[in-house]
C-alpha positions as CSV (number, residue, x, y, z in Angstrom):
1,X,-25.8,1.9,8.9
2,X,-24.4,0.0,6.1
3,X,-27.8,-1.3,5.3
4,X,-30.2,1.2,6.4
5,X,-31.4,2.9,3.1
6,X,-31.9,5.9,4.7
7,X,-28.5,6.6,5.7
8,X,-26.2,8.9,3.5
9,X,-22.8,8.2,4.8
10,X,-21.7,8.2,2.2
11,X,-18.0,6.5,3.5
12,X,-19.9,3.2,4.8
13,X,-21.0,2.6,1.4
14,X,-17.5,2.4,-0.1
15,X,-16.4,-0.4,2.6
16,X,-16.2,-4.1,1.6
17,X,-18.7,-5.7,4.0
18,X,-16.6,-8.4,5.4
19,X,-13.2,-9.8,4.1
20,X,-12.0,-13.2,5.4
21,X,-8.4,-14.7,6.1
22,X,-8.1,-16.1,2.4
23,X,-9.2,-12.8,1.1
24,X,-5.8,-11.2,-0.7
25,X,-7.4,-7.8,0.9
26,X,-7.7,-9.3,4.4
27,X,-5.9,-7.1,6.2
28,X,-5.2,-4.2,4.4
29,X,-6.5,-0.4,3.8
30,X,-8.7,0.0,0.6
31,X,-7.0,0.6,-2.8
32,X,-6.7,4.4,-3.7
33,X,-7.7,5.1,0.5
34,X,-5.5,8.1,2.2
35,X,-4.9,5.1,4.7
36,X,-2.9,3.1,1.9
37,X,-1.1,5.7,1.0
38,X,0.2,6.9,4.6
39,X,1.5,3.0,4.8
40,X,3.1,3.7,1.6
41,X,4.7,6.9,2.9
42,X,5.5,5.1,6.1
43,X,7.8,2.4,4.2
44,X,9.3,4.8,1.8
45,X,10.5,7.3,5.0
46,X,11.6,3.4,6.8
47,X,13.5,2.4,3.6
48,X,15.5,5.9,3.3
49,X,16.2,5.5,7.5
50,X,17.9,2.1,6.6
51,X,20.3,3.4,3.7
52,X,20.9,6.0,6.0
53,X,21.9,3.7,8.6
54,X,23.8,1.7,6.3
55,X,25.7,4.9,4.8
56,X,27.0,5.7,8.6
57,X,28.0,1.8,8.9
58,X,29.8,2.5,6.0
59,X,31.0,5.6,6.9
60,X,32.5,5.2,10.7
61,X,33.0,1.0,10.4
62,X,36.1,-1.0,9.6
63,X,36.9,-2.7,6.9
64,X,37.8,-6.5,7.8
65,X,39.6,-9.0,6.2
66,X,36.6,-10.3,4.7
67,X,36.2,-7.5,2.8
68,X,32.9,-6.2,4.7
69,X,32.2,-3.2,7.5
70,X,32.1,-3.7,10.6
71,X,31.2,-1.4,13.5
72,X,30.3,-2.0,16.9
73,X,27.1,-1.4,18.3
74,X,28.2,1.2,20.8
75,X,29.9,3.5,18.5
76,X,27.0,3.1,15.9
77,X,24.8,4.3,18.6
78,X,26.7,7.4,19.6
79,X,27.2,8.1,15.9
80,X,23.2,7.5,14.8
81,X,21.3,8.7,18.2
82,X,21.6,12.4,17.1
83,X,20.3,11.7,14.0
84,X,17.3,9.2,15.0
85,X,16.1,7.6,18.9
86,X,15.3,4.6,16.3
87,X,18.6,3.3,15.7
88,X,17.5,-0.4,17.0
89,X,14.1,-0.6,14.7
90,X,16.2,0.7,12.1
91,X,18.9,-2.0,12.6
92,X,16.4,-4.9,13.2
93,X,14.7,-3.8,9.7
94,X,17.5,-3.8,7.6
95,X,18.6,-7.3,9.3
96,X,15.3,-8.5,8.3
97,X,16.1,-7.7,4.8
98,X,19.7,-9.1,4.6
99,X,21.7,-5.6,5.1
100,X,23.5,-6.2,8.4
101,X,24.4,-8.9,10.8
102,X,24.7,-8.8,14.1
103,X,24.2,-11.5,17.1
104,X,21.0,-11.9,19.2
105,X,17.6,-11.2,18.9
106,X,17.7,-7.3,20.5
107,X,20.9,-4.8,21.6
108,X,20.8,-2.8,24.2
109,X,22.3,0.0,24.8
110,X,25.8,-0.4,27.5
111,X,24.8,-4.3,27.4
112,X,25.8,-4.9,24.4
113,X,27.9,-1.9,23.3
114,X,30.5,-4.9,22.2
115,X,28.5,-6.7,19.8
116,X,29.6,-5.9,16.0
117,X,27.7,-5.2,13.9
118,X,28.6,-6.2,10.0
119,X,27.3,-4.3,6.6
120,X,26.5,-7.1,4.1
């Protein structure tokens, strides 16, 4: 349709025609598109989830001798699971960006209830 000169879609117009893997748009929405701006959204509601969860770290954790809060993973869970089912996403995304630490790749819930979890 893109190239049928008879077609008045006017949305196929506005689409690059290809993009390739060195492209520095490869990969993502349109500038300005409502698509962009729902990822945008997306990682502004994600970044406010993580201070949240670092607040309640804060909040219910102990403070070692190291100076930093520590909580376990069982009582974070109790404590964040009424506020948000996405308490492991949430913890894995602020790891990812140097807030917390905590041992293994994933925690599960009564498995690892033990592990501690540290505010950095």
């Amino acid at each position: 349709q893109r190239k049928n000169p008879f077609s008045s879609d006017d949305r196929l117009v506005s689409k690059p025609v290809h993009t390739h893997r060195g492209d520095p748009t490869y990969g993502r929405p349109p500038e300005g598109s409502r698509t962009e701006q729902r990822g945008k959204d997306a990682h502004s509601h994600v970044g406010k989830e993580v201070e949240e969860l670092c607040l309640i770290i804060r909040n219910t954790g102990q403070v070692g001798e190291d100076g930093h809060v520590s909580v376990t993973f069982g009582q974070l869970f109790e404590t964040y699971v009424t506020i948000s089912n996405k308490v492991v996403g949430i913890l894995l995304r602020a790891r990812k960006h140097g807030l917390v630490h905590f041992e293994g790749e994933m925690l599960w819930q009564g498995k690892d209830d033990h592990v501690v979890i540290t505010l950095l």
